[in-house]
DRENPAFI-370557 format. One record per residue (C-alpha): residue in one letter; x, y, z. Coordinates in steps of 0.5 Angstrom, whole numbers, plus 500, padded with zeros to 3 digits. Example, Ala and Ser with C-alpha at 12.3 -4.5 7.8 and 13.67 -1.06 7.14 Angstrom:
a525491516/s527498514/
***
This chain:
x410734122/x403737120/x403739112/x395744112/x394742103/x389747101/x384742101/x379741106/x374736106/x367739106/x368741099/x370734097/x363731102/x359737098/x362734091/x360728093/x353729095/x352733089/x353727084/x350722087/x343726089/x343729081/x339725075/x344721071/x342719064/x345712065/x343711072/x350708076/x355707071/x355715070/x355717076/x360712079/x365714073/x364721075/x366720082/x372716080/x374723074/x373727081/x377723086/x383722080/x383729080/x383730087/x388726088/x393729082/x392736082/x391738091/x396732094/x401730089/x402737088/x405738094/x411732093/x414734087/x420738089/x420735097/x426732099/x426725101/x425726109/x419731107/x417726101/x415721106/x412726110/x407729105/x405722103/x403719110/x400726111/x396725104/x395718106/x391721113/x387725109/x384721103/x383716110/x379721112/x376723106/x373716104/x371716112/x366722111/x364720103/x362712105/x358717110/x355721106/x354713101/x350710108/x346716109/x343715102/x342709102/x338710109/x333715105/x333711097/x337717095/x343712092/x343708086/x346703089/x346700098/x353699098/x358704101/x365700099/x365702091/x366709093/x371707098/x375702094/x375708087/x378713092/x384708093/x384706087/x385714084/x391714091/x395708089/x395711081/x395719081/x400719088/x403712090/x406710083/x409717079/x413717086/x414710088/x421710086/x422716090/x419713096/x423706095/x430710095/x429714101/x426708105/x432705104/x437711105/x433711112/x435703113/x442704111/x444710115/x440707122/x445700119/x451706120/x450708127/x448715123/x445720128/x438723127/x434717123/x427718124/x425711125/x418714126/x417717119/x420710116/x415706121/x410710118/x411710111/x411703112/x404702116/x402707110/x403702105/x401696109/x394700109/x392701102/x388695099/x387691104/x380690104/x378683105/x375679098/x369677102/x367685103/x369687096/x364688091/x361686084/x363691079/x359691073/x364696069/x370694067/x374699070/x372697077/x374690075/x381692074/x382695079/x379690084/x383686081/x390689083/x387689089/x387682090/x393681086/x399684089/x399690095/x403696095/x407694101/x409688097/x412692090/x413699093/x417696101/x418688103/x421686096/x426691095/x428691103/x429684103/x434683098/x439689099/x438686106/x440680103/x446683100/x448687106/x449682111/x453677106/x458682105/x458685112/x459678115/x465677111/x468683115/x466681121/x470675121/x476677119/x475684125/x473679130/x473671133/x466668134/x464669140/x465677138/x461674131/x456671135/x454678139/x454682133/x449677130/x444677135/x445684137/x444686129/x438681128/x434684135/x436691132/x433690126/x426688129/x426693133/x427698128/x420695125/x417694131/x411691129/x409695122/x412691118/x407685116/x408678119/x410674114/x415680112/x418679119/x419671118/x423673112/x427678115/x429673120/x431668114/x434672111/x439674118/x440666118/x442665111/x447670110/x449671118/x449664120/x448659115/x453661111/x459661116/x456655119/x462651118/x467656122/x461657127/x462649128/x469649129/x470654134/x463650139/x468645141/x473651144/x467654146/x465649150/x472647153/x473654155/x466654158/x464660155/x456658156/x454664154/x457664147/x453656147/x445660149/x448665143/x448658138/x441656141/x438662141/x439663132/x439656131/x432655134/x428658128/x432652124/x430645126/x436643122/x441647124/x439647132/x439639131/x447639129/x447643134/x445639139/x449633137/x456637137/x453639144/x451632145/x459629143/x462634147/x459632153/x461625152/x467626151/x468630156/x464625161/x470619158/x476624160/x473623167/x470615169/x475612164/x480609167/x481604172/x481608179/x474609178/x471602177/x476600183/x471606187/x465607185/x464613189/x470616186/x465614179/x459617182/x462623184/x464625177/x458623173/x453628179/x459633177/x457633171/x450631171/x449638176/x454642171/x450640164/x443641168/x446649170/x447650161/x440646160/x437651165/x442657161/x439655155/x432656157/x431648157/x432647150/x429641148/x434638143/x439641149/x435637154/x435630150/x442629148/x443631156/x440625157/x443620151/x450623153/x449620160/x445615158/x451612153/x455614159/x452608164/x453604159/x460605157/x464599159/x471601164/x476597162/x477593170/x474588175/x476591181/x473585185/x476580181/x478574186/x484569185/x482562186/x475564183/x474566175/x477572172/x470574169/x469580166/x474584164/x470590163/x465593168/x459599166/x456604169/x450600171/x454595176/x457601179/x451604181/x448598184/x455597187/x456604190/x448603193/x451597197/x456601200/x451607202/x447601206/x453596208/x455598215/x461604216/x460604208/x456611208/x463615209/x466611204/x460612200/x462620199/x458623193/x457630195/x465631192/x465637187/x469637180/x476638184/x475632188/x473636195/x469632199/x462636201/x459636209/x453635211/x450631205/x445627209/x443619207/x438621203/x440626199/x446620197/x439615196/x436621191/x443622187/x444615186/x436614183/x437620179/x444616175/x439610175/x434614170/x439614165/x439606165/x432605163/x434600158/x438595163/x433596169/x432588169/x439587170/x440594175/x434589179/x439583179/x445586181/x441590187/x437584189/x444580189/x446585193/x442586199/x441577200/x449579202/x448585206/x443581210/x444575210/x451577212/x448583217/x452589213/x446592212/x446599216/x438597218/x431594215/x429602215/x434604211/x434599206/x426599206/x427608205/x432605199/x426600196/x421606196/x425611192/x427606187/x419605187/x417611186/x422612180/x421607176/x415603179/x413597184/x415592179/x423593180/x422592187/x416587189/x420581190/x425585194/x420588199/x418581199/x426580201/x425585207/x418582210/x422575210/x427578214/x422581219/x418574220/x426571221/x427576227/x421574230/x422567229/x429568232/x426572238/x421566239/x427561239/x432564244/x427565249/x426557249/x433555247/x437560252/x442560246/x444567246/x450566242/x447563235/x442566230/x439563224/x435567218/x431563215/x429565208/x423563203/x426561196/x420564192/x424572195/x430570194/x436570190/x438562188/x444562190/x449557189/x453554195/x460552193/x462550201/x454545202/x459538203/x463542208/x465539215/x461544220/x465545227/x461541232/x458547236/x455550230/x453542228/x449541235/x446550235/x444548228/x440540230/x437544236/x434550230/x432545227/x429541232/x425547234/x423550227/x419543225/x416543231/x413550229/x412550222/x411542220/x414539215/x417545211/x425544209/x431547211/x437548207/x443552210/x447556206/x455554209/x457560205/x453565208/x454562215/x458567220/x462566226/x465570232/x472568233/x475569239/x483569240/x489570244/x495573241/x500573248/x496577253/x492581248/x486578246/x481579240/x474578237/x473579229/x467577225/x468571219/x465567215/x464559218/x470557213/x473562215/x472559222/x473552221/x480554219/x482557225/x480553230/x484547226/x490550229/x488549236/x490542234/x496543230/x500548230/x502547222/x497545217/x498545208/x494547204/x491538202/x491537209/x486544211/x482542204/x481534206/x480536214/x474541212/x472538205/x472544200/x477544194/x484547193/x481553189/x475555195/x481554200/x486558197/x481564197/x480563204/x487563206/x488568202/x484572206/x487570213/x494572210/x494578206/x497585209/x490587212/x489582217/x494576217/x492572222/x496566219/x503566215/x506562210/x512559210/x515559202/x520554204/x515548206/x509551204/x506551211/x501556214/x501557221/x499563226/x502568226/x504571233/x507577232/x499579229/x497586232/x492591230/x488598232/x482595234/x480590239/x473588235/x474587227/x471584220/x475579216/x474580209/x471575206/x472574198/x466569196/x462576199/x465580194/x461581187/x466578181/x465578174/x461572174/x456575179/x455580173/x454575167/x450571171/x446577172/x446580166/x444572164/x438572168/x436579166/x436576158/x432570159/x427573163/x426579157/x426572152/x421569157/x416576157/x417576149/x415568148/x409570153/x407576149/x408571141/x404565144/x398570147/x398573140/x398567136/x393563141/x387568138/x388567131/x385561132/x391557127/x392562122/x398565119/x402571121/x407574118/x413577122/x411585121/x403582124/x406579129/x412584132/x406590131/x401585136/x406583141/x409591142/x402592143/x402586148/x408589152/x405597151/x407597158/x414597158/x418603158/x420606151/x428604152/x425597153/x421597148/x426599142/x431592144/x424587143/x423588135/x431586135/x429579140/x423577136/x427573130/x431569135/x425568139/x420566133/x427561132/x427558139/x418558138/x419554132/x425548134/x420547141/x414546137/x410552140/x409555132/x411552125/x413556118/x408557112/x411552107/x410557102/x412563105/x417561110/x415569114/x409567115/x408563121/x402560126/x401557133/x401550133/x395548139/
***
């Protein structure tokens, strides 16, 4: 709306031009107290005329029209000043004093005698938009605003000196508090305030909280968008804190009690709704995050804990990358929210190391060990059947939330699920490396593995996530059993016994591992086949030494049941049993055990393998307590694998990892203190000094290993002492030093 104000603006430029080429008796002062009479009576008599009986939508019309035009007003004075002081003809080279009393007379003669006026028609404008009333003009109220904003904005570098009083006043005001501030932001901001904490009690009791939620997000886009960008920043930060205290803080609590309702009902949606408000509050998007976090370990537990996942790894797998995908999609929802994406991460993290509460592989005749397994033991137990021969349909990972198998999930995908879970398990990485290392020396040295290239496909990925220090010492595992095959290959063509193969290992790649069956008596084949190897590799490599490892030896054994004969793989004692009943045909148990030299413990688990339903070559009668072939023996296949029980991982096989993990941590700290003090030179540390160089000495572990170090250096600083490798200040038992 364009409103013609019997004013024109040569009149003005003319007045002007006219006061400051005239002689004044007191020079500057005069003529700018002249100029200042001339622009009050200006504004009063010719603008706010015009404003006095209006309504309030033309109210706001006239004010920003008469703001436009004293706009250009001072644009075409501070021209006439520029064009003075161009030819010496003003008392003064500064063209902003003229600008800065114009505005001055503005804000007195017309902004203030109608500055309420102003206030209540910009606030009946809000509060019919608010309403959903029909022909707001948003327009006008923008304006209004931008109009306030403008006035007295000059920056105080480009404010000049008055020398009169009243010009100091009235720079004063300038630099002191803004229209917009007094006159709009102020006043806006706390009927705001009052609006929404009474509307956001009725929409509660209207509605649920997902409902709530999209009122609120809805409500708060709405009043941005009304202001657009006329509203200053600062004004925009406050109306957002504003929406956040009434809309969201103050029903917080109810908000929390519905997320978990929320979440079970998969409503994604209303979760991006929690984030999206709750991001501009560190605090309250932290508490998000961690009912986020518990909800999905909760949820997680409903499904691996329980005693049918820790007897099938693969069952355990497939539940954990189900939900791994599903929380990743939410993630992905919630535009990757940082806090969202670290209590992912912990979730899964507590996930894997949560103990399930069964040994699947316990033994009988052996330990009973332990009576929990992790996540951890899982994973390494999952990759030993994705890479043991006819493992890898077991080793189903592609099953979806409903327990459906999904086709065409080749290897490798498999290998990329399995790393992915094991980013989760930094912390425990070392213990991951003994148990997978044990692992494959069964796999190969019993020839289960599916292939040398697959396991060193395996061995690559493994590298590439968590580095060359997991898997060095297992590379070394590979090229060792590459040079074995070569060896063997050299040995057949000169021994012609096509029959027998050996793998030698090298002791400084190899787990050490214990043979309970060393005293055994060998069968006579194998005893000549192993003297003819033996012969041949002294002869070849000098005066290196061999140790055969009796419980990983396997055989072939062939048998006949009537007319129906059969060849399974075994392992040697396994063999060594059967072949005993070519001689008698009822055996006890002392006579086995004295026959082929192990204890009734280590015997019982082979008999055990030989009778159980899966492959019962042998019987036992209850009465007399004597085992014997059993004749009526028949299975599907004419080539099979009896299960070996001493191959299986037992609770014991995982402590003695987790033991050796533990010690190789104690031993990095010990070499980390003993460098430390080594360059003090017999000086005294105190236990804050030392911890603070050592974690720099071990600066190139992982944050997850690092956080458990500052906990084992007490117990190492103890073991240090008892050892004579350091020794306490009399006087100050934290302090300590190195003993050369």
């Amino acid at each position: 709306m364009i409103i013609d104000y019997p004013l024109t603006i040569l009149p003005c430029v003319s007045k002007v031009y006219d006061l400051c080429t005239r002689p004044h008796v007191n020079g500057k002062e005069h003529l700018y107290r002249k100029l200042e009479e001339y622009f009050d009576d200006l504004c009063s008599n010719k603008i706010r005329s015009n404003m006095e009986d209006a309504t309030p939508h033309d109210l706001l019309n006239r004010l920003n029209a008469g703001w436009q035009l004293q706009r250009r007003m001072s644009f075409w004075v501070m021209a006439v000043f520029r064009y003075l002081n161009s030819y010496g003809g003003a008392p003064e080279r500064n063209s902003y004093r003229a600008d800065i009393l114009f505005q001055k007379a503005f804000r007195t003669n017309v902004l203030a005698p109608v500055a309420t006026r102003v206030t209540t028609a910009m606030m009946g404008m809000i509060e019919e938009d608010r309403s959903n009333q029909a022909g707001v003009d948003l327009d006008l109220l923008r304006n209004t605003v931008n109009t306030l904003k403008e006035q007295f904005a000059l920056p105080a570098s480009q404010t000049p000196s008055f020398s009169i009083q009243n010009e100091i006043d009235a720079t004063n005001i300038l630099l002191r508090k803004l229209p917009y501030d007094m006159y709009f932001a102020e006043v806006f901001l706390q009927s705001t305030s009052n609006y929404f904490r009474a509307q956001s009690t009725v929409w509660l009791q209207e509605t649920d909280i997902a409902g709530y939620l999209y009122l609120v997000d809805n409500t708060i886009a709405r009043e941005l968008d009304r202001f657009r960008l006329s509203i200053s920043a600062q004004t925009r930060h406050e109306l957002l804190d504003v929406c956040d205290r009434e809309l969201l803080t103050e029903q917080k609590k109810a908000i929390f009690e519905a997320l978990d309702d929320m979440m079970s009902q998969d409503r994604w949606d209303v979760v991006k709704l929690i984030y999206k408000n709750f991001s501009r509050n560190s605090a309250f998007l932290r508490a998000t995050s961690e009912a986020f976090g518990k909800f999905i370990y909760e949820a997680g537990l409903r499904k691996i804990d329980n005693r049918q996942d820790a007897a099938n790894p693969s069952l355990y797998v497939s539940h954990l990358l189900a939900l791994q995908k599903k929380w990743q999609g939410v993630h992905k929802l919630c535009e990757e929210e940082k806090f969202m994406g670290r209590e992912i991460e912990a979730s899964f993290e507590k996930l894997l190391h949560k103990s399930i509460p069964s040994v699947p592989e316990s033994i009988p005749g052996k330990p009973a060990g332990a009576s929990q397994v992790s996540g951890k033991h899982l994973l390494v137990r999952f990759c030993s059947r994705l890479l043991s021969k006819g493992g890898e349909k077991k080793a189903a990972t592609g099953l979806d939330e409903t327990g459906q198998g999904e086709e065409g999930m080749d290897l490798e995908k498999k290998m990329d699920s399995v790393i992915m879970l094991m980013r989760y398990v930094k912390r425990d990485l070392d213990v991951v490396e003994e148990l997978y290392q044990d692992r494959l020396a069964k796999r190969m040295q019993l020839q289960h593995t599916v292939g040398i290239d697959t396991e060193r496909i395996m061995l690559t990925k493994l590298k590439m996530a968590f580095g060359h220090a997991l898997t060095h010492r297992m590379e070394g595992m590979l090229r060792d059993y590459e040079l074995s095959t070569d060896i063997m290959k050299e040995y057949k063509e000169t021994s012609k016994r096509d029959r027998f193969s050996a793998t030698v290992l090298t002791n400084g790649w190899w787990p050490r591992q214990a043979d309970p069956f060393a005293s055994c008596n060998v069968p006579d084949d194998l005893s000549d086949a192993r003297q003819s190897f033996l012969m041949f590799y002294k002869l070849r490599n000098g005066n290196r030494h061999l140790t055969w490892n009796n419980s990983m030896s396997q055989a072939v054994v062939s048998v006949k049941f009537g007319a129906v004969g059969y060849e399974f793989d075994c392992s040697m004692l396994q063999a060594s049993v059967l072949l005993q009943f070519n001689q008698v045909p009822q055996l006890a148990i002392a006579q086995l055990c004295t026959t082929i030299g192990v204890e009734k413990e280590q015997m019982l688990v082979v008999m055990r393998d030989l009778t159980e339903k899966g492959c019962p070559l042998l019987r036992l009668d209850a009465k007399s307590g004597l085992y014997s072939v059993n004749q009526a023996f028949k299975h599907k296949k004419r080539r099979f694998r009896i299960d070996q029980s001493q191959a299986k991982e037992t609770g014991e096989d995982i402590r003695k990892a987790e033991k050796a993990a533990n010690e190789f941590r104690n031993h990095r700290v010990e070499a980390a203190i003993v460098r430390v003090m080594k360059t003090q030179q017999g000086k005294y540390l105190t236990h804050a000094e030392l911890q603070a160089e050592v974690i720099k000495q071990l600066s190139t572990l992982t944050e997850w290993e690092l956080k458990d170090e500052p906990r084992r250096l007490g117990a190492v600083i103890e073991s240090l002492i008892e050892r004579d490798y350091l020794e306490r200040d009399e006087n100050d038992r934290k302090r300590v030093r190195y003993l050369a």
